[in-house]
N, C-alpha and C positions, 0 to 999 in steps of 0.2 A: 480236268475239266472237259465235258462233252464237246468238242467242237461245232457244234449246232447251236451254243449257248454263249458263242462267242463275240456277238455284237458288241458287248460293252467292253472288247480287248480293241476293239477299233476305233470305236466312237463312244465315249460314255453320255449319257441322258442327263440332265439336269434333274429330271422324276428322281434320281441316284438322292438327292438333296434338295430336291424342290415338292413336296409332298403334296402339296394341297395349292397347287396350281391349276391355269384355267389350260382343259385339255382339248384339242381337237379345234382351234380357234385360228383364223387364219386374220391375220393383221393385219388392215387394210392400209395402204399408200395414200398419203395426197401429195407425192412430187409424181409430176409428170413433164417430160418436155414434147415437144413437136417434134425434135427432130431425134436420130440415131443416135447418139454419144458413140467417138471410136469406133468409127465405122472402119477406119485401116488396119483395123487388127480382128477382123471380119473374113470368114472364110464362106462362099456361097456353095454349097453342095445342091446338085437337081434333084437327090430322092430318089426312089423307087424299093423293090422288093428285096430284105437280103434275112438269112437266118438266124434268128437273133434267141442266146440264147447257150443251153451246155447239158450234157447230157453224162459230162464226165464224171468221173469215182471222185476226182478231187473237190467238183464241187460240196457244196451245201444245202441239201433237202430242206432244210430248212428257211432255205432265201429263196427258195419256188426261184433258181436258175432256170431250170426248165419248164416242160418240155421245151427241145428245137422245136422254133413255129418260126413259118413264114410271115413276117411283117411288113408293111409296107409305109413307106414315109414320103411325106409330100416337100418339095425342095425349101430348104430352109439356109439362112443364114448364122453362123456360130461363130463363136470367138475363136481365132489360134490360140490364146491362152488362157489363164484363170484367171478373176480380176484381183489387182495387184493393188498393195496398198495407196499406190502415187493415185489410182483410178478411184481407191474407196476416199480418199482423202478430199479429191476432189468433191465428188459428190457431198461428203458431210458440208465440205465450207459454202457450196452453196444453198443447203437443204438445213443446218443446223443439226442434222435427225442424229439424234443418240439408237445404240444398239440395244438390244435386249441385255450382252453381258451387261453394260453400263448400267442399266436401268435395274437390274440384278446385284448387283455391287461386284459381280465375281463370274470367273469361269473358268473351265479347267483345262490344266497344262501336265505337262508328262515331267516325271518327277527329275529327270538329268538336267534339266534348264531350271533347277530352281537352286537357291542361297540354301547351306545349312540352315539359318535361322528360318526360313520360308518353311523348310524338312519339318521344324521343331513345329512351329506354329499354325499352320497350314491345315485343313482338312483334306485327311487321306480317307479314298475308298477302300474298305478293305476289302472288298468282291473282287477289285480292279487296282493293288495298291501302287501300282505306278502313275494311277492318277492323283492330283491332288484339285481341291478347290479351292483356285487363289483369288484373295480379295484384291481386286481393281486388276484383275489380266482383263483389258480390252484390245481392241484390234491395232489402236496406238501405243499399248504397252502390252506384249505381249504375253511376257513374265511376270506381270505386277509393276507398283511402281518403281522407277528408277529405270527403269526398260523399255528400249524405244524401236521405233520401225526409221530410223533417221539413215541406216546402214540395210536397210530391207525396204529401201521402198517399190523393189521391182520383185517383190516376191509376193505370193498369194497374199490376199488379207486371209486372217483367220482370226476366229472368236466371233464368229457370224453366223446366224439361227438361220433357218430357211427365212421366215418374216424380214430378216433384216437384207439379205438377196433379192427377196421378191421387190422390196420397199426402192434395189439401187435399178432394179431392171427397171423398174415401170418409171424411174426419173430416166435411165437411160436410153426409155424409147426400147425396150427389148422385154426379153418374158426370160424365164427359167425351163431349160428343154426338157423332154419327156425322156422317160428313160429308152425309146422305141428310139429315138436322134438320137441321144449321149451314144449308144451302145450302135448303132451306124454310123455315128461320126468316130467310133473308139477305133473300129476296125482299120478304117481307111483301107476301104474297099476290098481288101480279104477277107475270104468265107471261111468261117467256123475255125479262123486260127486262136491262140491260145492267149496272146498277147498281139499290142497293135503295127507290132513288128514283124510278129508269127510265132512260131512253136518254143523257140527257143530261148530261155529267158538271157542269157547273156552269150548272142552270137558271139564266135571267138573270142572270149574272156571280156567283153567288152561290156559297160552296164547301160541301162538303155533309159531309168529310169532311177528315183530318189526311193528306196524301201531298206528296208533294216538287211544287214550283214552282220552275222556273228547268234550269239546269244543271246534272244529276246528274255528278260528285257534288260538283263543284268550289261549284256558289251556290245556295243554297236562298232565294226573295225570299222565304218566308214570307209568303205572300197569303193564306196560310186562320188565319193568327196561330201557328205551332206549329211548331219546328224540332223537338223531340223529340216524346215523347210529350204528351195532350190528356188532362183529366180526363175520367173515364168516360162524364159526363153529356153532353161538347161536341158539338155538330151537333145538327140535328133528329132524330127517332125514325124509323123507318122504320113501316110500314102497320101493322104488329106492336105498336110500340112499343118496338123494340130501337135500342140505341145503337151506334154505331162499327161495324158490320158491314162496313166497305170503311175500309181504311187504320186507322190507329193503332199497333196491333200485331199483328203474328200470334197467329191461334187456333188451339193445337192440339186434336184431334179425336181418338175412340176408334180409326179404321180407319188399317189399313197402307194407305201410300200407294199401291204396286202389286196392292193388291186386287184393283182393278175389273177388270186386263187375265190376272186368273189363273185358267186356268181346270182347273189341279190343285189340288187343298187342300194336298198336300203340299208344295207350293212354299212355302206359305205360310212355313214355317216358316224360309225363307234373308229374310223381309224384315228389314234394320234399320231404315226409316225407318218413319217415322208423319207422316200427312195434316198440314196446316196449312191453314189457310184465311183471308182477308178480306183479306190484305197489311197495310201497315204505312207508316209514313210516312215510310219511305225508299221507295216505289215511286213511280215514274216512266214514263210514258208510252215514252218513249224506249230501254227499257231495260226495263220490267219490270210492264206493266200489269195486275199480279196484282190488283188493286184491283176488277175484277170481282168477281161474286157465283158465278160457274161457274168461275172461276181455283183454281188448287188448288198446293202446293207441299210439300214433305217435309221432315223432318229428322230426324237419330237422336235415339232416346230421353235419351242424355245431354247432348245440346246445352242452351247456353241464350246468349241473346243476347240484346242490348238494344232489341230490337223484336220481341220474343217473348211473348206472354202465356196467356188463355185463360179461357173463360166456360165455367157448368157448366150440366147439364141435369138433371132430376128426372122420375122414374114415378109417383112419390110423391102419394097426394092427401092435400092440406094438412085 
């Protein structure tokens, strides 16, 4: 398989099984509050100019990584972590708001966490066949049912569409960052290194981060301790003091993914996808080294998948 063609090894689309769905549609919120939600797990960065961006062989021509361009960001506030189920739980019991998987009956989960009978029954991608589409995996059952977050409440929610992020930021008093922040906050404060640690993906045999070891996708040796997802806090901080900025889950991000390379505004209007960033702990060297800080990947607004998640960002002063 081309490597350029490899989106759907990271993130598969709901378009995979949703054929004649409404595209390009951004779902509007009615929760709002006055004030910030979790404001102590808030990192305030001041901004300014840093190179955002890769020019390397490794990357992917096709995720318009590059060119290195000078960017500049005005100071913002972000989350240390992704938002966690105990955070999303909250918000549904005051909001009632059901997710798009919910609302879909189904969303897709990676084939090691599912029942034989799941295996038997389940719809498999065959483009992508370690995905399957399970009925009723939402972000309280993440496997289907019988399967809970009762033992994961401090770990990323996942099974959340960009719409269903947008919907917790704008009740949380927050927005979803641009990929110009995500990718200055990823760094924490190193220029043009590889990872938000630096070049080295595991200093002294140490792991820095949740991504696949071994055999994609047949053996995962779990050397970093984590077949699925990692509570929010797991690994070191990066220079920032941000968590999981490389592998865990994917973060989706306020920009269309084809922005960068458009240069009518009117185009804008044919995008369905939206940016994602950090990778997630199905990525693999082999296959998918989105785990970069300059790596970038898409998906439509209604997707949602079990290595999907999202941290928010704030203008707001506390």
């Amino acid at each position: 398989m081309d490597k350029d063609s490899l989106s759907s090894c990271c993130s598969v689309s709901r378009s995979e099984i949703q054929k004649n769905r409404n595209k390009n549609k951004e779902t509007p919120s009615n929760f709002h509050k006055a004030d910030v939600q979790f404001k102590d797990k808030m990192v305030y960065l001041s901004g300014g100019e840093f190179l955002m961006g890769t020019e390397e062989q490794e990357g992917f021509p096709a995720d318009n990584e590059g060119p290195i361009r000078k960017v500049k960001v005005n100071p913002f506030f972000i989350d240390r972590y992704t938002v966690s189920n105990r955070e999303f739980n909250q918000f549904v019991k005051e909001t009632n708001y059901q997710t798009e998987a919910e609302k879909f009956g189904w969303s897709f989960v990676f084939y090691k966490f599912l029942s034989p009978e799941q295996l038997k029954n389940e719809q498999q991608l065959h483009a992508v066949p370690w995905w399957f589409a399970v009925k009723d995996a939402f972000w309280y059952q993440p496997e289907g049912k019988g399967t809970t977050i009762e033992q994961r409440l401090d770990h990323p929610v996942i099974h959340v569409s960009w719409n269903d992020a947008a919907a917790f930021c704008k009740w949380a008093g927050k927005r979803l960052p641009t990929e110009a922040e995500w990718e200055f906050s990823a760094r924490g404060g190193f220029e043009q290194k590889k990872y938000p640690w630096g070049d080295e993906l595991n200093p002294e045999g140490e792991h820095y981060c949740n991504i696949w070891q071994g055999r994609f996708p047949q053996d995962n040796l779990v050397e970093d301790g984590f077949l699925g997802t990692a509570p929010t806090n797991s690994f070191l901080p990066n220079g920032y003091g941000l968590y999981n900025m490389s592998g865990n889950v994917w973060e989706w991000c306020s920009d269309w993914f084809y922005e960068v390379q458009l240069n009518d505004p009117k185009r804008i209007n044919e995008q369905t996808q939206k940016a994602i960033r950090g990778g997630s702990y199905l990525c693999h060297k082999s296959y998918c080294n989105r785990y970069r800080v300059a790596a970038r990947s898409s998906n439509t607004m209604d997707s949602s998948t079990g290595n999907m998640g999202f941290r928010c960002v704030s203008d707001v002063e506390f």
